[in-house]
N, C-alpha and C positions, 0 to 999 in steps of 0.2 A: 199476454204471454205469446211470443215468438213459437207457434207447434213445431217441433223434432219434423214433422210432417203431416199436413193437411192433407188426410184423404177425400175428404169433403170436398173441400175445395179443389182437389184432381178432376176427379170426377165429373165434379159441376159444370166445368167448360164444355164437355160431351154427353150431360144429360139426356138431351135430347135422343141424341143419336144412340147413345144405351137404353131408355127408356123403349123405343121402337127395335132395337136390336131383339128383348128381353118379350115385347109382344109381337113378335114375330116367331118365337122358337113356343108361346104357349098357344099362339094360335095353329100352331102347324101338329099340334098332337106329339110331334116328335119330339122324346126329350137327351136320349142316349144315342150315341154312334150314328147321326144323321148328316145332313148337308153342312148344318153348321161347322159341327168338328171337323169334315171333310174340306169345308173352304177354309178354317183356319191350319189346318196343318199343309193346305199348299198354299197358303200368302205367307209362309211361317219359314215354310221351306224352300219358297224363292225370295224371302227377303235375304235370308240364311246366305242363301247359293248349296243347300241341302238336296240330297236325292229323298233323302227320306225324314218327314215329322211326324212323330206317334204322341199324341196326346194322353197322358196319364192323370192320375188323381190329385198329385203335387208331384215336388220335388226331390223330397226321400223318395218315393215311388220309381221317380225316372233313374237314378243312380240303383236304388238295387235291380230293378228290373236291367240294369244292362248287365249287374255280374253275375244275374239269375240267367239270363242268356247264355251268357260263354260258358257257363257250366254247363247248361243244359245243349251244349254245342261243342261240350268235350275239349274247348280251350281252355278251360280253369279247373281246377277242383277242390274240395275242401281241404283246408291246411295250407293251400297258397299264400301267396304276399304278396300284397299290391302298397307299394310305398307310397303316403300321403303326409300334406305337412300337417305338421304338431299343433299349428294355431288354428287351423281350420275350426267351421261351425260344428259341434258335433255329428251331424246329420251324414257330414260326409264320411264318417266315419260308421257309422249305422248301418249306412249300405253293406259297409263290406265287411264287419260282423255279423250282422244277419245274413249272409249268404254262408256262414262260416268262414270265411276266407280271413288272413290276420295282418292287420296293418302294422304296417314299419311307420314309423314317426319319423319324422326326416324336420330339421330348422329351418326357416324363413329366412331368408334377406329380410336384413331388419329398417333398410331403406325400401325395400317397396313390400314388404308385407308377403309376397309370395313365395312359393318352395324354394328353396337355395338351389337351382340346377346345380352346380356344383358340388355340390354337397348329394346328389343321387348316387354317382356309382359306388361308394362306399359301402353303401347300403344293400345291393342289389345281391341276392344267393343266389343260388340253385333253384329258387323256391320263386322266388318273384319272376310274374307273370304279366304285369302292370302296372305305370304310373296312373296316378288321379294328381292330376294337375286342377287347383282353386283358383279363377279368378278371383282373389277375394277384393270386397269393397267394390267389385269394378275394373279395375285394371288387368289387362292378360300378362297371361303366365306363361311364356314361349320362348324358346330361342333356338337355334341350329343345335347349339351343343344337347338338347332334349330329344330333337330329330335323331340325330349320330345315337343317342344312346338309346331311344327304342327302337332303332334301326340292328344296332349293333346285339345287344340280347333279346331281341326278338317278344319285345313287350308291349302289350296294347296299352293306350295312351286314352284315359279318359278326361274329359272337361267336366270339373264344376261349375257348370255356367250362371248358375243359380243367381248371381248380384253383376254378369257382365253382361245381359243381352242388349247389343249394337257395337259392344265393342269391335276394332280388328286388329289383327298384325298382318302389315306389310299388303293393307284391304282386303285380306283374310279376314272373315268372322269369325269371332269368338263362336263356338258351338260347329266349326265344321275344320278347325288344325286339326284335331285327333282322331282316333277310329270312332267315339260315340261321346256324347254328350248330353248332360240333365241339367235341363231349365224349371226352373221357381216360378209359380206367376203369382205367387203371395201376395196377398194387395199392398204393401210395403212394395213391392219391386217395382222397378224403370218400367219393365213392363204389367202391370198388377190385375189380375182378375178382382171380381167382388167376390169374392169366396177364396176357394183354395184350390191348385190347377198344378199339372204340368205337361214337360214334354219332354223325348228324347228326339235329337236330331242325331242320323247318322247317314255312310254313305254304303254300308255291307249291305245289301241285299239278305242275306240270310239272317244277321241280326236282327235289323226291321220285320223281318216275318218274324221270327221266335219273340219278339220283345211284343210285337202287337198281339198273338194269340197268349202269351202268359200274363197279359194284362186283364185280358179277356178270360180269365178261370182255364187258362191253359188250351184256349180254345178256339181254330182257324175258322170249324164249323160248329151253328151250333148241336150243342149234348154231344159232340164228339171232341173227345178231349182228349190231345195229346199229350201237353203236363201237366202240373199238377200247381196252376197257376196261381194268380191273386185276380180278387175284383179291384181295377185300378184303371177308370174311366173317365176321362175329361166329358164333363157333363154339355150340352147341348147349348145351355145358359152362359156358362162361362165361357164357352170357344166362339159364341155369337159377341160376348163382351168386349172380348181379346181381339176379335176383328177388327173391332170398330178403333180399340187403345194402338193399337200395331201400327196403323196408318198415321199415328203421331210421336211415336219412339225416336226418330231419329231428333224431331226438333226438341221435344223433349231433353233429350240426350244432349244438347249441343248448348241448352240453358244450363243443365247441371255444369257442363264444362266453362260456361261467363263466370258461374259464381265461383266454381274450383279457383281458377283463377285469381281472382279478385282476392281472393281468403289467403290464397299463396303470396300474392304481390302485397295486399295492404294489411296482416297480421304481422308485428314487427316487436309481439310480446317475448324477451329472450329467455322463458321459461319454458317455453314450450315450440316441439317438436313437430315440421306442418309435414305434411306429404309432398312428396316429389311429383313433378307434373313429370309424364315421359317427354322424349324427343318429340314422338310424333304423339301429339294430341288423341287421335283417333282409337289409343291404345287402352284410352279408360273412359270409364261412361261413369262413374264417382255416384256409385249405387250409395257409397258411406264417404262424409270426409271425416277424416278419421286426424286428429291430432294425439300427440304423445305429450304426458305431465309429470312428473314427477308428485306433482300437487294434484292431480286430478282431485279428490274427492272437495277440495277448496276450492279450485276453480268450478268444476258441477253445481256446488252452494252458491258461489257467487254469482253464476249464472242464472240459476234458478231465481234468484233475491232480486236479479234486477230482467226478470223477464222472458231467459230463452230457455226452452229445456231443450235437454242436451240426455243422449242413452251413450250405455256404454256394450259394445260389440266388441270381444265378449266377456264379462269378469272371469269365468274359472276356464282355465283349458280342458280340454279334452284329458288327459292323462291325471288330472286332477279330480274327476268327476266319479263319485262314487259307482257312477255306471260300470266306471272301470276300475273296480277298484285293483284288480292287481298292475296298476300301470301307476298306481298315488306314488311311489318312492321312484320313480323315475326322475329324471333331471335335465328339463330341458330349457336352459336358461335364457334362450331370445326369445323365448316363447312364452317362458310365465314375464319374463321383461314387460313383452308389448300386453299381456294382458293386464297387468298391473300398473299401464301409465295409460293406456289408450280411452281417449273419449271422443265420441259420435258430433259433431256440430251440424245443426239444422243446413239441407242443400235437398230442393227437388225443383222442377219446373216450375213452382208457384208463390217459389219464394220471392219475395217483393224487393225491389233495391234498396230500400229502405230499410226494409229489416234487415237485410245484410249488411248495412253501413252502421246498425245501431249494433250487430252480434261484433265486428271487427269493432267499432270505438268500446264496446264492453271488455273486450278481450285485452285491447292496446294499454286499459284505464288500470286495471288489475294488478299493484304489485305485486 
C-alpha cells in the first residue's frame, strides 16, 4: 500500500539529528519557555522575514490567541465580523467563535480553492473588523485588490498558514502579507512537529507582547497577571524538533512541487478535476493535492483495491456541522460542490518515483 503519508519515513531521514535534538532539551532540565523555543522562534522568524514568532500549543491556539489580542487591545469586540471562506477547515472558524466574534461565510474560487477576493466587499458591514484569509492545501491567498480593501475599510487581515508554511507572493512569505498570522506544526504538516505545536508570526509590536503574555495565563510576569489568559505553550521538545525539520522545509517543499507537477502534466483521466499550478511556482508548497470527482467515492475504492490510499479534506463543511447547527439551512454551493467531489492524492517529500508513476498509471487505467 502506497501511505496518504509516511511519517516514519519523514522522520527517519533526520533521526539522528532529532534523537540528539530530544537529549539535549532532557539533559538541560529545561523543558518550558527555554533556549530551545527561544532559537526556534528566531530561525522561524528570520526564515519568515518576521519581527516577531510566539510559539503556542498548536494551531487553533495561534488563530484565537490573535483575536483574543485585539480584543484585549480594544481593536475588536464581541459581536464583530471577521469574514472567512465557507470551505475552510473548521478550526478556522473556532477561533473566531470562541473569541465570540461572528463569522461571514464568504465562496471560494472554485479554480484555486481560496476566498473569492471578489466576492469580499459585498459582504463587508459596519461590523466587520477583519479578513482571515486560508492558505488552503498550500497555495496563498493574496492579491492587490485584498490590500485596497483592508486598506480602504480599515480591516486587519489575518493568515491561516496552517498548510502553507514556505510558501510566497511576489517573495513575500506566506505568514508575514497580513498584520498576524497562525501556523500548524501538526505532524502531517510541510513543516511537522512530533506532537502538536504552533506559532504566530507578526510584525505589531504590541500584538506580540499581548499574544505572548495571554499565552502565558495572561501573564508578562510571573503571578502577575494582566489577562485573563490560556496555558498555551510550545514545549521545549517540540521547538528543539522543529529546529532541526526547519533547516529542510524549503527542499522539502520544492519535492512536493516535482510531484504537483508531474500529477498535473501526466494525469490525463477526463473524469477528473487536477489543481492549477500558479504562474509563479513559489505561490504553493501543495501541503494537499487535492483532485475533484464526481465519482470520488469509486475512484477512493478503486484506489484503495489496487494499492494507494487516498483522504478526503474535508467531507462536511463548516456550515453543515452540527457545531453549527444554526448555519445547516444555509446554501453555499461551491462550497458543498468542492466538498462533495474533492479527494486527497498521496504527495510529501518521500514519495518515491515510482510510486508516483504507479498512483498516475492507476488513475490513467480507471474508466
Amino acid at each position: 500500500m502506497i501511505k496518504f503519508l509516511d511519517l516514519q519515513k519523514i522522520n527517519a531521514q533526520y533521526a539522528e539529528e532529532l534523537k540528539n535534538a530530544v537529549a539535549e532539551v532532557i539533559d538541560s532540565g529545561w523543558y518550558l519557555m527555554g533556549e530551545q523555543l527561544n532559537h526556534f522562534e528566531v530561525n522561524l522568524g528570520s526564515y519568515l522575514n518576521s519581527k516577531y514568532v510566539i510559539g503556542v500549543a498548536n494551531g487553533l491556539d495561534a488563530l484565537r490567541l490573535i483575536f483574543k489580542a485585539y480584543i484585549e487591545m480594544g481593536i475588536m469586540k464581541e459581536g464583530d465580523e471577521v469574514i472567512v471562506p465557507a470551505n475552510t477547515y473548521i478550526a478556522s472558524i473556532l477561533a473566531i467563535t470562541d473569541n465570540k466574534l461572528i463569522p461571514v461565510l464568504v465562496e471560494p474560487d472554485l479554480n484555486t480553492y481560496n476566498l473569492d477576493i471578489n466576492k469580499i466587499e459585498e459582504n463587508i458591514t459596519a461590523r466587520t473588523k477583519a479578513i482571515m484569509v486560508v492558505h488552503l492545501y498550500g497555495r496563498v491567498c493574496w492579491d492587490e485588490n485584498l490590500l485596497q480593501l483592508a486598506h480602504k475599510y480599515k480591516l486587519k487581515v489575518i493568515e491561516d498558514n496552517a498548510q502553507a508554511i514556505g510558501a510566497e507572493w511576489k517573495n513575500i512569505k506566506s505568514g508575514t502579507l497580513g498584520d498576524a498570522a497562525g501556523f500548524s506544526f501538526y505532524p502531517g504538516k510541510n513543516l511537522g512537529a512530533l506532537g502538536d505545536a504552533g506559532a504566530v508570526s507578526t510584525n505589531d509590536d504590541e500584538l506580540a507582547s499581548t499574544i505572548r503574555a495571554l499565552g502565558n495565563y495572561g501573564s508578562h510576569q510571573k503571578y502577575v497577571n494582566k489577562y485573563q489568559g490560556l496555558n498555551s505553550r510550545m514545549d521545549e521538545i517540540q521547538a528543539a524538533l522543529l529546529n532541526v525539520k526547519l533547516k529542510y522545509l524549503d527542499v522539502e517543499n520544492e519535492r512536493r512541487r516535482e510531484i504537483a507537477l508531474r500529477y498535473i502534466k501526466e494525469i490525463n483521466n477526463p473524469n477528473i478535476v487536477l489543481p492549477q499550478m500558479p504562474m509563479d511556482i513559489k505561490e504553493h508548497v501543495w501541503h494537499l493535492f487535492v483532485i475533484r470527482t464526481v465519482e470520488r467515492e469509486r475512484l477512493q475504492q478503486y484506489l484503495t483495491d489496487n494499492g494507494v490510499q487516498t483522504l478526503v479534506h474535508y467531507p462536511i463543511p463548516p456550515h453543515h456541522q452540527e457545531a453549527y447547527v444554526d448555519w445547516n439551512k444555509l446554501s453555499f454551493p461551491i462550497t458543498e460542490k468542492i466538498h462533495l467531489e474533492v479527494l486527497s492524492l498521496p504527495i510529501s517529500s518521500v514519495l518515491e518515483n515510482n510510486d508516483v508513476e504507479r498512483i498516475i498509471d492507476k488513475i490513467n487505467l480507471m474508466a
